[in-house]
KOLGUNU-918531 format. One line per 4 residues: number of its first residue (from 1); for each residue x negated, y negated, z negated of C-alpha. Coordinates in Angstrom, 3 decimals. Layout:
NUM> X/Y/Z | ...
This chain:
1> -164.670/-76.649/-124.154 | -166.047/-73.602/-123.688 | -169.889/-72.492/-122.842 | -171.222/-68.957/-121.800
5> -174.034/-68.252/-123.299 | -176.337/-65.861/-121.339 | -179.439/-63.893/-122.292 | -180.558/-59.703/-122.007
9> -178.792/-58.481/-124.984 | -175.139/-59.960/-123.111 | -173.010/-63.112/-122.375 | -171.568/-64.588/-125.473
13> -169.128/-66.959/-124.779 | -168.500/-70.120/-127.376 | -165.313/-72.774/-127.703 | -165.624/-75.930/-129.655
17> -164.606/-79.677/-128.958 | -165.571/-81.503/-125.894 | -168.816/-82.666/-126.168 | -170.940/-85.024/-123.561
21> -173.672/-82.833/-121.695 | -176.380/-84.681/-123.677 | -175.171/-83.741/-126.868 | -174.555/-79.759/-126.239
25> -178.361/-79.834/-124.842 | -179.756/-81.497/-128.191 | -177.399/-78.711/-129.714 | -178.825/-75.818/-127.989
29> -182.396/-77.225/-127.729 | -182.262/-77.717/-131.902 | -180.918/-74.324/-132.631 | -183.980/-72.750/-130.286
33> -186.435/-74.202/-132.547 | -184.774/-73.363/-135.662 | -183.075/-69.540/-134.992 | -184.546/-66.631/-136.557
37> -186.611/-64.567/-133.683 | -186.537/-61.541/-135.447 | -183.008/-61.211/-136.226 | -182.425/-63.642/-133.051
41> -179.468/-65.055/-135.221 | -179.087/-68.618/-132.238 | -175.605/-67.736/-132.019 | -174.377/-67.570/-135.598
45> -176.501/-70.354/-136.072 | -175.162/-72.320/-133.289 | -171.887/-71.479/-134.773 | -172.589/-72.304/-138.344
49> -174.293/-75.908/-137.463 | -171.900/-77.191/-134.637 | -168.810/-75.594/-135.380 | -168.797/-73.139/-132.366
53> -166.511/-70.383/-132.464 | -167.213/-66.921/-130.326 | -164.362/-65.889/-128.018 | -163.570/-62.037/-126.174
57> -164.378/-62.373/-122.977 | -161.138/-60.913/-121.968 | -159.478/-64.020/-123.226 | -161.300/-66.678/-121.198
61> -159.890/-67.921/-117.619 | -163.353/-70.356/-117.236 | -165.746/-71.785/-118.764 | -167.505/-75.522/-118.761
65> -171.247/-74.771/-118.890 | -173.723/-72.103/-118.865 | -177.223/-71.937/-120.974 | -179.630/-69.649/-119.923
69> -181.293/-68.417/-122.982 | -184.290/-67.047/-120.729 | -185.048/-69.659/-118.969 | -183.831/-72.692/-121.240
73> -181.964/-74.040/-118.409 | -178.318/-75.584/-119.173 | -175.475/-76.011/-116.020 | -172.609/-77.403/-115.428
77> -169.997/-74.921/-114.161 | -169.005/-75.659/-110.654 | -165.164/-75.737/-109.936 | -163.889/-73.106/-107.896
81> -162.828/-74.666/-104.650
């Protein structure tokens, strides 16, 4: 599974096992209250507590879901059609 995350300092993009929409929004919502916003560190620390991993860009063809850092907000991607 893969998620783009998306704020002003650049997309990051994440891949870790599949997990139920529910359960990546505790994930996200958890690491906002806890990341450092000085060093704003909610990546590594997404990584560190859930076992993400961050991917090039380059090497991803889609991705699952987006979080919008700014505005909290987490989607589901739609499929191309």
């Amino acid at each position: 599974m893969i998620i783009m995350i998306e704020y002003c300092f650049g997309d990051r993009y994440l891949f870790g096992r599949r997990v139920s929409f529910d359960e990546l929004k505790e994930q996200l919502y958890t690491i906002e209250k806890k990341y450092d916003r000085k060093t704003d560190d909610f990546v590594s620390l997404l990584c560190m507590t859930y076992s993400w991993q961050e991917i090039v860009w380059s090497r991803v063809k889609g991705f699952d879901y987006i979080y919008d850092r700014d505005t909290g907000l987490l989607l589901r991607k739609v499929p191309d059609t």
